[in-house]
N, C-alpha and C positions, 0 to 999 in steps of 0.2 A: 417576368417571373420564370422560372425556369421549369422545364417540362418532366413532368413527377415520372416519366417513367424514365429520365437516365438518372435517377434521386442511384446511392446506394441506399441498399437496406438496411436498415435501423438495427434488426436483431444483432444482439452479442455473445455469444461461447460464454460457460462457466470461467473461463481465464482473460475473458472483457476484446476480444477480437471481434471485430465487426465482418459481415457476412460482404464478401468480395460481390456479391451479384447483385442487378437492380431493384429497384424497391419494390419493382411490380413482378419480380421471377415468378416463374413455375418449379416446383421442386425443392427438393431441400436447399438448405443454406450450406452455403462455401467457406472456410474458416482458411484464413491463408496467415502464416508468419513464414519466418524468414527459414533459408533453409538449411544456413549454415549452422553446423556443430562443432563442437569442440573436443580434443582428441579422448576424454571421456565419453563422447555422448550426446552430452547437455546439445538442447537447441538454442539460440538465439531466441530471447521474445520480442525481438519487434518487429513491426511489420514487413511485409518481401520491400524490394528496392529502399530500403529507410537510408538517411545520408549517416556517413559517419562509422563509427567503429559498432562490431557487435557485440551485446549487453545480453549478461549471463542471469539468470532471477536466483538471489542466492537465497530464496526458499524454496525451490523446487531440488535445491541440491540434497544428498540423504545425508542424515544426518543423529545425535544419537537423542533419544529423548531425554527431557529436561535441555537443552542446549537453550542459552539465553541469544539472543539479538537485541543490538540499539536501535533506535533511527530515528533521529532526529528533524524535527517541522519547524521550518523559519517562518516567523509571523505573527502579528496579533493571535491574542489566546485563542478568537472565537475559530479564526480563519483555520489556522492550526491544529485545531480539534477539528473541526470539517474535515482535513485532510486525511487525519490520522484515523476518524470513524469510517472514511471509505476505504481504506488502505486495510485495515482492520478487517473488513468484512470481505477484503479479497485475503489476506493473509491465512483467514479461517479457512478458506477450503485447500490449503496446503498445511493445515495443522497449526499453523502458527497463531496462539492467541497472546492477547497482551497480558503482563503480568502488575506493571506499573508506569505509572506514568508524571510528569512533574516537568513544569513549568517554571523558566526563565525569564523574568520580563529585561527586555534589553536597558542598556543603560548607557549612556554617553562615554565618552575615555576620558583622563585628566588631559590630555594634549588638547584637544578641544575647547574646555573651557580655560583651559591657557592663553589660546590664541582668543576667543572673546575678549577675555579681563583685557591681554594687551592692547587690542587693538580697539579699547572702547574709546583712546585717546582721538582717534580718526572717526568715531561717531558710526563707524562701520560693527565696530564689535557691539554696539547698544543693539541693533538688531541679529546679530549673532545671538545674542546673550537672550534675547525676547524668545529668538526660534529653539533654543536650547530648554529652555523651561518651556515653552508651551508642548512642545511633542516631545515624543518618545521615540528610540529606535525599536524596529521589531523585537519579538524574545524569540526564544526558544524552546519547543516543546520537543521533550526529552519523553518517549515509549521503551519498554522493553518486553519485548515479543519472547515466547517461550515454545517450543515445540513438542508438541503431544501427541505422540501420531494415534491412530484407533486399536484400541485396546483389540484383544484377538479372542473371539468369543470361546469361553472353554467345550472342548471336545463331549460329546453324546456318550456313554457309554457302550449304548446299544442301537441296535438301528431302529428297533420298533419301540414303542411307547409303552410303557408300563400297563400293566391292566389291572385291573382293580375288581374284587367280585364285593356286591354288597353283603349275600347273605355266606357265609361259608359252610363248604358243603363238609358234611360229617364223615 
């Protein structure tokens, strides 16, 4: 088993980054991404050293209110929705809430069951044809996200608080 204090540490940032130091530190937590940006601005959110190209979060971009987004979850209904309720609750704290949602259950292609019928002659397509009806292909869940950023509270008129007399003087 391995020695709890080279563990990293568990905690995670508002934006889901895990704290770079170990699990047993002193002091505050470390948030580390990546440190590239792009000639706007924008940072990269994946982690430092990640393989691969850098990946832009297109809800952290600005943007106007009411502006709609898709995003699409492949997978059974239940998996799909797990996906989209955790994504959902990070999307929230960039404003972005869902506005509708609608479910695709997958379905086979006609080329498919072309190739069973045909090949039921060779006793191969009989179990083609078994595995076609007994399962399903994933579907797809289909979200549209809406951006509402916080409203801007209206301005005070005055700096001090109203006063009030109960009895008024004559």
């Amino acid at each position: 088993m391995a020695n709890p204090q080279w563990l990293r540490c568990q905690a995670t940032d508002p934006e889901g980054y895990r704290c770079v130091r170990f699990l047993s530190h002193q002091g505050p937590h470390q948030w580390r991404r990546c440190a590239w940006t792009d000639p706007e601005g924008y940072r990269c959110f994946l982690p430092p050293s990640h393989p691969g190209d850098h990946e832009l979060a297109w809800f952290e971009r600005p943007t106007a209110p009411g502006a709609t987004r898709t995003v699409r979850y492949q997978g059974e209904r239940d998996w799909a929705a797990a996906q989209a309720e955790g994504e959902s609750q990070e999307l929230a704290l960039h404003h972005w809430f869902p506005v509708s949602e609608s479910y695709l259950p997958g379905s086979w292609g006609t080329a498919v069951w072309v190739v069973g019928v045909v090949t039921v002659v060779l006793f191969v397509g009989i179990i083609l044809l078994v595995y076609l009806l007994t399962t399903k292909p994933d579907g797809e869940l289909v979200v549209v996200y809406e951006y509402r950023p916080l409203a801007p509270t209206p301005a005070t008129q005055g700096t001090d608080p109203p006063t009030y007399r109960l009895n008024p003087v004559p």
